[in-house]
TORVEXRO-852134 format. One line per field, with one value per residue: residue in one letter; x, y, z of N, C-alpha, C in turn; residue number from 1. Coordinates in steps of 0.1 Angstrom, whole numbers. Layout:
N
resn (A | ...)
n_east (X | ...)
n_north (Y | ...)
n_up (Z | ...)
ca_east (X | ...)
ca_north (Y | ...)
ca_up (Z | ...)
c_east (X | ...)
c_north (Y | ...)
c_up (Z | ...)
resi (NUM | ...)
END
This chain:
113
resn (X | X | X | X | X | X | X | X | X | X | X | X | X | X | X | X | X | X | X | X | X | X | X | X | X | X | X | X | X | X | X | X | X | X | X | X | X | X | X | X | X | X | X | X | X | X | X | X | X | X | X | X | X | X | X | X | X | X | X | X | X | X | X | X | X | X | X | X | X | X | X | X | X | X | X | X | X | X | X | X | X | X | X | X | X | X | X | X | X | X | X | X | X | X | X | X | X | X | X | X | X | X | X | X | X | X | X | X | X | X | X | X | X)
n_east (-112 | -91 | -70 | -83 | -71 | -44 | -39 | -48 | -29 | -3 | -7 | -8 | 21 | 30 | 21 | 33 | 59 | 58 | 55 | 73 | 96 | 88 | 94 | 126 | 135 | 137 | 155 | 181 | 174 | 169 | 143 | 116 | 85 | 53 | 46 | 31 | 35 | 41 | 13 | 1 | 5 | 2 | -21 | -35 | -21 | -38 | -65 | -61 | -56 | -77 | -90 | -77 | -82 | -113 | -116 | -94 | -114 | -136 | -127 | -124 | -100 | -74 | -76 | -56 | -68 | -56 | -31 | -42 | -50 | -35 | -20 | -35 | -41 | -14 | -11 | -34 | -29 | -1 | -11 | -33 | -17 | -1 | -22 | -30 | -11 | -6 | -6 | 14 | 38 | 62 | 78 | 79 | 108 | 108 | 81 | 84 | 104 | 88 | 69 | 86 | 95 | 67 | 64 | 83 | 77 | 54 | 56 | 76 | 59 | 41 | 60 | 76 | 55)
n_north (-29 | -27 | -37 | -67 | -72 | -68 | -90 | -109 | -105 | -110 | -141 | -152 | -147 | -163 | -186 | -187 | -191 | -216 | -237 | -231 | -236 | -261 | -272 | -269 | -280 | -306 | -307 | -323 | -347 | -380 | -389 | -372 | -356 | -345 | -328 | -321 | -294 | -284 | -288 | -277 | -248 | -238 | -242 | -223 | -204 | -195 | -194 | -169 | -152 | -156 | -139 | -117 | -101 | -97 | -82 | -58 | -50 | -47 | -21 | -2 | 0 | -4 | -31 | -55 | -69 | -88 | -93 | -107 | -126 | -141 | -148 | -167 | -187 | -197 | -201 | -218 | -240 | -250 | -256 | -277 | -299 | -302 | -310 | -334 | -348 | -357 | -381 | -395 | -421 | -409 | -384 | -378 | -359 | -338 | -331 | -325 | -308 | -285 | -276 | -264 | -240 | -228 | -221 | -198 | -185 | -170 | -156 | -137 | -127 | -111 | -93 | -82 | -80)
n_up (154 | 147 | 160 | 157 | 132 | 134 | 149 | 135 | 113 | 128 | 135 | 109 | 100 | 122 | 111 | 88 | 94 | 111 | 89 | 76 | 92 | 97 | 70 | 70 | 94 | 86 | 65 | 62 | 65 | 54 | 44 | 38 | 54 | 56 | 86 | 115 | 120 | 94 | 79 | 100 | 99 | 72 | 67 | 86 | 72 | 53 | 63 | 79 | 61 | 46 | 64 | 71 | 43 | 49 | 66 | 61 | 41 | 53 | 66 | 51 | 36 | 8 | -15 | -31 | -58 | -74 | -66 | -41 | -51 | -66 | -41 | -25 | -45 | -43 | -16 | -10 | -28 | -14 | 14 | 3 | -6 | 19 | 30 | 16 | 13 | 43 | 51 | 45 | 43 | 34 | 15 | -19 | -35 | -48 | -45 | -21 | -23 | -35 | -21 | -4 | -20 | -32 | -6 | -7 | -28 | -24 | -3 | -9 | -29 | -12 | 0 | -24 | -43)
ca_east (-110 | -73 | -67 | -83 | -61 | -33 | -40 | -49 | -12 | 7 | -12 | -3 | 35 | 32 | 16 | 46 | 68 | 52 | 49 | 88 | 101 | 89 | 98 | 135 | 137 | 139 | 166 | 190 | 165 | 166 | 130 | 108 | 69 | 46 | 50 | 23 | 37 | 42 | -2 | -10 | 9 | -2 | -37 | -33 | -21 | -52 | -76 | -54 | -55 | -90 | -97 | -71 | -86 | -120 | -107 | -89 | -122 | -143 | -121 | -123 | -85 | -74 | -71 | -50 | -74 | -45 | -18 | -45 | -58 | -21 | -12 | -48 | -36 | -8 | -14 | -41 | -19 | 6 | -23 | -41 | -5 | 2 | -33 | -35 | -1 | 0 | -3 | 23 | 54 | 77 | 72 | 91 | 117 | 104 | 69 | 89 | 109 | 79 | 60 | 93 | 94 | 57 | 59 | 90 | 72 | 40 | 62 | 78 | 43 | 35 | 68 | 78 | 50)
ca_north (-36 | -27 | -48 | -80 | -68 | -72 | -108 | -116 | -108 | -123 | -157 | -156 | -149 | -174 | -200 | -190 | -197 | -231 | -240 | -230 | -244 | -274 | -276 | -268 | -287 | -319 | -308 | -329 | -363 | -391 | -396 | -360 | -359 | -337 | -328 | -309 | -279 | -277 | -287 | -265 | -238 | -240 | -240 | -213 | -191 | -198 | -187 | -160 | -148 | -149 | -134 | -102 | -93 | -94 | -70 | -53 | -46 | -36 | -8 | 1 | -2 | -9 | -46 | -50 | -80 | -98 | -97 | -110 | -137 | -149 | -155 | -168 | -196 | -204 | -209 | -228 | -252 | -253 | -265 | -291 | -304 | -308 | -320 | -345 | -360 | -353 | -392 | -407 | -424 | -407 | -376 | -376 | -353 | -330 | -323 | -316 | -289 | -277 | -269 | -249 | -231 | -223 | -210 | -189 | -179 | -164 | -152 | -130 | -121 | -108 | -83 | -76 | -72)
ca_up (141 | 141 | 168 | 149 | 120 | 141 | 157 | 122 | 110 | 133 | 130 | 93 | 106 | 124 | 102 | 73 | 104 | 116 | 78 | 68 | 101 | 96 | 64 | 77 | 100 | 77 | 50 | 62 | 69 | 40 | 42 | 43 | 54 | 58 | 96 | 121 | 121 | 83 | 79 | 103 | 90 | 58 | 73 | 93 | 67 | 42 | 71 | 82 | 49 | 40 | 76 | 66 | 33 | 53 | 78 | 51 | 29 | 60 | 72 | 37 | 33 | -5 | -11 | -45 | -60 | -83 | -58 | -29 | -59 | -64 | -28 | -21 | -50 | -37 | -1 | -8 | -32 | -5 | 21 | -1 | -8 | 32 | 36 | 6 | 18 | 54 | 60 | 41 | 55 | 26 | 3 | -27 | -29 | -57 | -38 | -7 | -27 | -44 | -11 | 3 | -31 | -34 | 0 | -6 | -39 | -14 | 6 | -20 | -35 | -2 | 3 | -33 | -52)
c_east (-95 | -66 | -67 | -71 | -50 | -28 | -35 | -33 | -1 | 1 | -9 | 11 | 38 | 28 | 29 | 56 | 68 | 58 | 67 | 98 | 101 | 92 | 118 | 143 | 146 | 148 | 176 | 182 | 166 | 154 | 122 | 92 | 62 | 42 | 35 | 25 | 32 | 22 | -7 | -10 | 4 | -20 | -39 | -30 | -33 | -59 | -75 | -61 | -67 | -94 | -92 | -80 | -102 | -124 | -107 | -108 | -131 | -137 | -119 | -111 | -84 | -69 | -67 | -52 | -64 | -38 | -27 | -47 | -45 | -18 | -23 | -42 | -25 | -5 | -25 | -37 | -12 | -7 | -27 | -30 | -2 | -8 | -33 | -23 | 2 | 0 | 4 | 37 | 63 | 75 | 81 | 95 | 111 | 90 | 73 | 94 | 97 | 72 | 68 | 92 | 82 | 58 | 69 | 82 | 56 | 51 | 71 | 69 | 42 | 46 | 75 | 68 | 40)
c_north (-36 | -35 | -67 | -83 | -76 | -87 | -115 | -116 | -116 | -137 | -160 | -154 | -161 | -188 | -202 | -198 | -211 | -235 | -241 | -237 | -256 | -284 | -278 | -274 | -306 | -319 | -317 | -341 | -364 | -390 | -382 | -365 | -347 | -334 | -318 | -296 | -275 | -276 | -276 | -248 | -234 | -233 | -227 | -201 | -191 | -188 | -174 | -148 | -143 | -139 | -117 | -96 | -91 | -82 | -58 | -43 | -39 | -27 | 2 | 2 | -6 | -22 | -41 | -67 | -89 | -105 | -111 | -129 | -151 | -154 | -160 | -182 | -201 | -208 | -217 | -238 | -258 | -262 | -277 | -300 | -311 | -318 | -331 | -359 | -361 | -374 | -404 | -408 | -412 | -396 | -379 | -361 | -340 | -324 | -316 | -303 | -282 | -273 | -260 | -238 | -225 | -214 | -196 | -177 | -166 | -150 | -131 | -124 | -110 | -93 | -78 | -69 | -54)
c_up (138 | 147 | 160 | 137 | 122 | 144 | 142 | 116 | 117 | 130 | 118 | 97 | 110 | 119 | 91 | 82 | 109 | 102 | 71 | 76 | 97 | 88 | 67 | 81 | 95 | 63 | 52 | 64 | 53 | 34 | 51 | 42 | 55 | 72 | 103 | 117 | 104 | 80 | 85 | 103 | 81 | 62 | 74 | 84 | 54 | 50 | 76 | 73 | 47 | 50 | 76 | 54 | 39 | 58 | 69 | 46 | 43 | 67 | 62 | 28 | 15 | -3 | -31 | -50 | -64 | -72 | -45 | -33 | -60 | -49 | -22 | -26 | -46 | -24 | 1 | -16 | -26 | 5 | 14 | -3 | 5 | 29 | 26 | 11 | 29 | 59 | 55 | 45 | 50 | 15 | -10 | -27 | -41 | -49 | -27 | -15 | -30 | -36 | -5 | -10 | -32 | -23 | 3 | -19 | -30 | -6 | 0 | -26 | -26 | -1 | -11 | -44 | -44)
resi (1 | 2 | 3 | 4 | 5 | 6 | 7 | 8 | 9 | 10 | 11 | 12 | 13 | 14 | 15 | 16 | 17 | 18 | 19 | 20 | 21 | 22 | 23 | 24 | 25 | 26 | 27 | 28 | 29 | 30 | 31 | 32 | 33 | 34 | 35 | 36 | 37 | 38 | 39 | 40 | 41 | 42 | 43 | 44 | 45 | 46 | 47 | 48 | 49 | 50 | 51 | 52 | 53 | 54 | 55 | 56 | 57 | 58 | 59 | 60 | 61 | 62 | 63 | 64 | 65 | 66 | 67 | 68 | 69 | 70 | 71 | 72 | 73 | 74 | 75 | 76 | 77 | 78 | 79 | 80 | 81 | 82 | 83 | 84 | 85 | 86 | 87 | 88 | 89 | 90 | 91 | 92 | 93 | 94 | 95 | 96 | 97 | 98 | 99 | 100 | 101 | 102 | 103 | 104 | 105 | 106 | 107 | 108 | 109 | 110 | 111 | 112 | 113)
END
């Protein structure tokens, strides 16, 4: 079980990483989109997520419900955000920020609180 644990964390690493990258990647472009990596980041850390607190609750580990409920909401804001706009030419420039922000905001949930 500690093993899955494990898997399970890195794949949420690497989903923030896919997900932050690819936001990143595009700060200097005119015209920001919603990019693979950033969708399937996003993704990635939803499923991750719910797959950890699973883990989590059956090794009987303490899950700390608020904190799990907050970063539950916001990575799944972030996701429906990719996914809702993943197929348009041109984001505007306020959603693009507000998906790096949300996921700095998680991110922070995750290591401060």
């Amino acid at each position: 079980m500690e093993l899955a644990r494990n898997v399970f964390v890195f794949v949420h690493l690497v989903g923030f990483g896919a997900l932050f990258g690819g936001a990143l990647v595009q700060l200097g472009d005119d015209e920001k989109v919603v990019n693979s990596a950033m969708l399937r980041g996003a993704l990635a850390q939803v499923v991750s997520g719910i797959a950890l607190v699973g883990i989590l609750e059956g090794l009987s580990e303490p899950v700390d419900r608020l904190k799990t409920a907050v970063k539950f909401a916001v990575a799944l804001l972030v996701a429906v955000l990719c996914w809702a706009n993943r197929a348009r030419p041109r984001l505007p420039g306020g959603l693009f920020n507000a998906v790096i922000a949300m996921t700095l905001v998680d991110v922070g949930v995750a290591v401060f609180w």
